[in-house]
C-alpha positions in Angstrom: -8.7 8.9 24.3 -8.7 12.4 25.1 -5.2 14.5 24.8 -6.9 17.8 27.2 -5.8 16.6 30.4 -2.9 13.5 29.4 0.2 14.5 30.8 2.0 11.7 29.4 1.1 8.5 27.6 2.8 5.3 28.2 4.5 4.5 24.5 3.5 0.8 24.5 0.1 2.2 23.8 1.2 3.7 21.0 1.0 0.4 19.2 -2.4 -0.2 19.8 -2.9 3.4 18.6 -1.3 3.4 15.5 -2.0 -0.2 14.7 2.1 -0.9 14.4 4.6 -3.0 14.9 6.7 -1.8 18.6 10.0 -1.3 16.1 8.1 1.0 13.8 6.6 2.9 16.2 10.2 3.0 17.7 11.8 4.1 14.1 8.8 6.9 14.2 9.9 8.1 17.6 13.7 8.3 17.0 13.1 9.8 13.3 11.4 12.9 15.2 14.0 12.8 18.2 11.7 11.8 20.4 13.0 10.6 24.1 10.7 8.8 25.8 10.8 9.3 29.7 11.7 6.3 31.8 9.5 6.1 35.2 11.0 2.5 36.4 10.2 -0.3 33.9 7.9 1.9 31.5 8.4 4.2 28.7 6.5 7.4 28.9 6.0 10.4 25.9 4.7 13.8 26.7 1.0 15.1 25.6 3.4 17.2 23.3 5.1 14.4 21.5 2.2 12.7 21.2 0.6 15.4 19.2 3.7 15.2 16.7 3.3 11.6 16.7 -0.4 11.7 16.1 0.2 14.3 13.1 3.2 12.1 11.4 0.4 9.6 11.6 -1.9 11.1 9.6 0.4 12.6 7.3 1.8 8.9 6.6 -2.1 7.8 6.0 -2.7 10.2 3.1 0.2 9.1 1.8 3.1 11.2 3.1 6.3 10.1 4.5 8.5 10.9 7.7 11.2 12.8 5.5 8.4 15.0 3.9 7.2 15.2 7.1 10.1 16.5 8.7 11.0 18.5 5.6 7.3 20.1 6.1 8.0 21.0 10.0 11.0 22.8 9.4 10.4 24.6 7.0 7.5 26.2 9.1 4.2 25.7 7.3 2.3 25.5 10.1 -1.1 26.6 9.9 -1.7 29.8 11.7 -4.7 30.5 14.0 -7.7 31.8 11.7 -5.8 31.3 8.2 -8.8 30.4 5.9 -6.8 28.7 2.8 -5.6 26.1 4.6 -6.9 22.4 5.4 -5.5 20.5 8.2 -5.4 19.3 11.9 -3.1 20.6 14.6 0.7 20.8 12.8 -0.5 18.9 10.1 -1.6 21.4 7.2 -2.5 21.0 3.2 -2.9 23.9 1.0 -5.6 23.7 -1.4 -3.7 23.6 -4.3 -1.9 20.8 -2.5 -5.3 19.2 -1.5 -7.1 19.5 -5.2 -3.6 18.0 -6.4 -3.7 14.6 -3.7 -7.5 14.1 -5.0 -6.6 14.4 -8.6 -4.4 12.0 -8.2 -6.6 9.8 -6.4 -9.5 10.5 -9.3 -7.4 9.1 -11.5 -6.0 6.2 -10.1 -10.0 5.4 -9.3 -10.6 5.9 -13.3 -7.5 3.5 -14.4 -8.8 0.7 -11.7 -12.5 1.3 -13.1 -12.5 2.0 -16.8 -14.7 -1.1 -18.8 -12.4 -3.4 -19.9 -13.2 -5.9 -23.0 -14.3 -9.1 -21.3 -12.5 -10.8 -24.3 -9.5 -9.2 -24.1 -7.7 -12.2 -22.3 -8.2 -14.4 -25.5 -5.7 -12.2 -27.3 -3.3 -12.2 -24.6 -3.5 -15.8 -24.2 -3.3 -16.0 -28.5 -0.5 -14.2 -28.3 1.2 -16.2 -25.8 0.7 -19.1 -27.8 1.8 -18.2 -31.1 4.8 -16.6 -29.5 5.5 -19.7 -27.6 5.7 -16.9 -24.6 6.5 -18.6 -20.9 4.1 -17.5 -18.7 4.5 -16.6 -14.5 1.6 -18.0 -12.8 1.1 -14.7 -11.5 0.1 -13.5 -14.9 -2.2 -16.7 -15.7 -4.0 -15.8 -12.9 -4.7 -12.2 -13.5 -5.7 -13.1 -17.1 -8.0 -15.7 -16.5 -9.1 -14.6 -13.2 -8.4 -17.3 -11.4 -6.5 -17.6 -7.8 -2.8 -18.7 -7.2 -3.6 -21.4 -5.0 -6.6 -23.0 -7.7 -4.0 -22.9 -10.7 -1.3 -24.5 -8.7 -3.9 -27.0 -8.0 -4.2 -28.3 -11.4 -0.6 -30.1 -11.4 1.6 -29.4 -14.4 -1.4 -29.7 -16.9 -4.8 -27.7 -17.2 -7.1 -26.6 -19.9 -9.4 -23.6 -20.2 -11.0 -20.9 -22.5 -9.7 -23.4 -25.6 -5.8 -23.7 -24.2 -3.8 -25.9 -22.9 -1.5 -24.6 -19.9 2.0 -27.1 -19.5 3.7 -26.1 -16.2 7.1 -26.2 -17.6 9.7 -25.1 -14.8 10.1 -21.6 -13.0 10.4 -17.9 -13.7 12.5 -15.5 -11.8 11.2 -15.1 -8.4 10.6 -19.2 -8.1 7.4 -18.4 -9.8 6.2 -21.4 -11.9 6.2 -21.1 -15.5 3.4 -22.2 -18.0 4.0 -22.7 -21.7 0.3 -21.4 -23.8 -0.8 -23.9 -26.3 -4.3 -23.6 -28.4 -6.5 -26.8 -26.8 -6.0 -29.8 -29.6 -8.8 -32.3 -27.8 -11.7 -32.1 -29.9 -14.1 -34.6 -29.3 
């Protein structure tokens, strides 16, 4: 949709624009004191409010925030017309130093979620469990032995793998089930 020659934009479309729930794109409008105008049964918001709304929005999707948003307005740091050190769209603007500082943090979160992991590692945890006669959220048997919710609660209140023995036996906080560890005694 092109803003050049949009007056005013009827604010139900604003939910098909921002992909949001009619309350939150509500909260968004009343959090920048934005009145819509009323032109009998429909809402209406200027080309000018739409541009604020557009730039909250992709300040929220890098991972800002209305108050920082609103902090960042006021306090004027608004990119000027030609200014060369800055990165940004309309009255939405990052530093560099701010940019390099979002992408390093980014980098690393990328580098926690990828580093190698040992592909045996879960046979300590679940040794440990055992021999500490630990209690187990299904959650956590499920990230351990990479299996989903739905398949482990599918087993009933018993199930063996990787040389254990998994006993549902009652709930964790959260109504989470809980599963007592216990080395696999069936040898055949």
């Amino acid at each position: 949709m092109s803003d050049g020659d949009i007056d005013r934009v009827p604010v139900n479309q604003l939910i098909t624009r921002y992909k949001l729930a009619r309350s939150a794109v509500y909260k968004r409008m009343k959090d920048l004191g934005i009145d819509r105008e009323k032109i009998g049964n429909r809402a209406y918001v200027s080309a000018e409010q739409l541009t604020e709304l557009d730039a909250l929005h992709d300040f929220i999707k890098v991972g800002g925030n209305v108050a920082e948003f609103i902090a960042r307005r006021g306090s004027g740091c608004r990119q000027s017309a030609g200014a060369t050190d800055e990165v940004g769209s309309s009255d939405l603007t990052i530093s560099n130093s701010e940019m390099l500082t979002l992408m390093k943090v980014f980098a690393e979160e990328l580098a926690a979620k990828i580093q190698p992991t040992d592909p045996l590692a879960y046979y300590e945890s679940l040794e440990s469990a055992a021999g500490k006669g630990w209690q187990l959220r299904t959650s956590e048997l499920s990230n351990l032995l990479k299996l989903s919710l739905k398949e482990i609660d599918s087993y009933g209140t018993t199930f063996y793998e990787a040389g254990f023995a998994f006993n549902r036996v009652g709930f964790r906080s959260g109504g989470e089930g809980a599963w007592r560890v216990t080395k696999d005694n069936r040898r055949a």
